[in-house]
C-alpha positions in Angstrom: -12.2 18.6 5.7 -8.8 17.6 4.8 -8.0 16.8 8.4 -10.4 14.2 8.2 -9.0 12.6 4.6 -5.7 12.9 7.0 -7.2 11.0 9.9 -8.6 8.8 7.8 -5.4 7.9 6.0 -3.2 6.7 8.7 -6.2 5.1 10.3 -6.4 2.7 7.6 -2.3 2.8 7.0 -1.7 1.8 10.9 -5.0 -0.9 10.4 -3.2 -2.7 7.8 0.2 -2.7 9.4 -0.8 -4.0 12.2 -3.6 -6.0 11.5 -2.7 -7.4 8.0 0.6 -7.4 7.8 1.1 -11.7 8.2 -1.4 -12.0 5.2 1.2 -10.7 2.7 4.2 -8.3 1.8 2.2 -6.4 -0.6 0.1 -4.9 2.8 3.8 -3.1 3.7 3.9 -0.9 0.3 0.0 -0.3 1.0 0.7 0.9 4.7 3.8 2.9 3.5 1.4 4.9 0.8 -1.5 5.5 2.6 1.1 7.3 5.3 2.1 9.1 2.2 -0.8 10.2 1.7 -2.3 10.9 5.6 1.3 13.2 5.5 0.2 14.6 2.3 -3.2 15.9 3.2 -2.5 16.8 6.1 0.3 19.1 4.7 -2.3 19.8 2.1 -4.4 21.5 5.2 -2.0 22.3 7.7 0.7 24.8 5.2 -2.0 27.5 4.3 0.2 29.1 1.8 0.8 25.8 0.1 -1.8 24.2 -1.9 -0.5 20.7 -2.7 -3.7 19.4 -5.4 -2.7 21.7 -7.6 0.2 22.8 -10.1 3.7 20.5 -10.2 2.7 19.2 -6.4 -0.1 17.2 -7.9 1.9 15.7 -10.5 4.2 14.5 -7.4 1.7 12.8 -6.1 0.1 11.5 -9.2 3.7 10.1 -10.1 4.3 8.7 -6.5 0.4 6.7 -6.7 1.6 5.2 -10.1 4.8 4.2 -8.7 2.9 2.9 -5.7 0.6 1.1 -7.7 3.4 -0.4 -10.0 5.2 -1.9 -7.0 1.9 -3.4 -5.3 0.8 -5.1 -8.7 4.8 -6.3 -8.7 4.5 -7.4 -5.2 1.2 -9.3 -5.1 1.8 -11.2 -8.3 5.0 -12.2 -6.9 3.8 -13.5 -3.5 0.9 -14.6 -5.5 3.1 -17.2 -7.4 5.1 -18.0 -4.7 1.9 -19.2 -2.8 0.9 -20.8 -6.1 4.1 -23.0 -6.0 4.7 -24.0 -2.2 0.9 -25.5 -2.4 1.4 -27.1 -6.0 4.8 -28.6 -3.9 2.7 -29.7 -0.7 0.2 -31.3 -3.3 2.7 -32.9 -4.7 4.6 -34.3 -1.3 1.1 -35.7 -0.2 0.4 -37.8 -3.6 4.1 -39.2 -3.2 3.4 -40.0 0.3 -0.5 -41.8 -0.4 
């Protein structure tokens, strides 16, 4: 079954990269950590003397998802307010120019 979390994960990392990736920067960290993960469960699956949900590997990943998340929250809310202030600045140009 974890071949198909696997699969599933860099389905939906390659989707985003190449589909999404225009919308906004935040999309590149997503991409980046869902490989992560497609590599991880794979592993997971693939090393049968390995078992990478459990023990000190888990708390990798747990500490690499909070990272992730920490850096997409970062991102967006940047890009966010950059958005946010070249509209507020067209808005502005068009009053001046009426």
């Amino acid at each position: 079954m974890g071949y198909v979390y696997s699969a599933l994960w860099v389905i939906i990392s390659t989707m985003l990269f190449f589909r999404f990736r225009k919308e906004n920067k935040v999309v590149y960290i997503l991409s980046a950590y869902f490989l992560f993960l497609g590599v991880w469960w794979f592993m997971d699956e693939f090393i049968k003397g390995l078992n990478l949900m459990d023990g000190t590997y888990v708390w990798i990943l747990r500490v690499v998802s909070a990272v992730m998340l920490g850096l997409t929250v970062i991102v967006y809310f940047a890009e966010r307010k950059k958005q946010l202030s070249v509209k507020s600045n067209a808005s502005s140009e068009t009053e001046e120019n009426s």
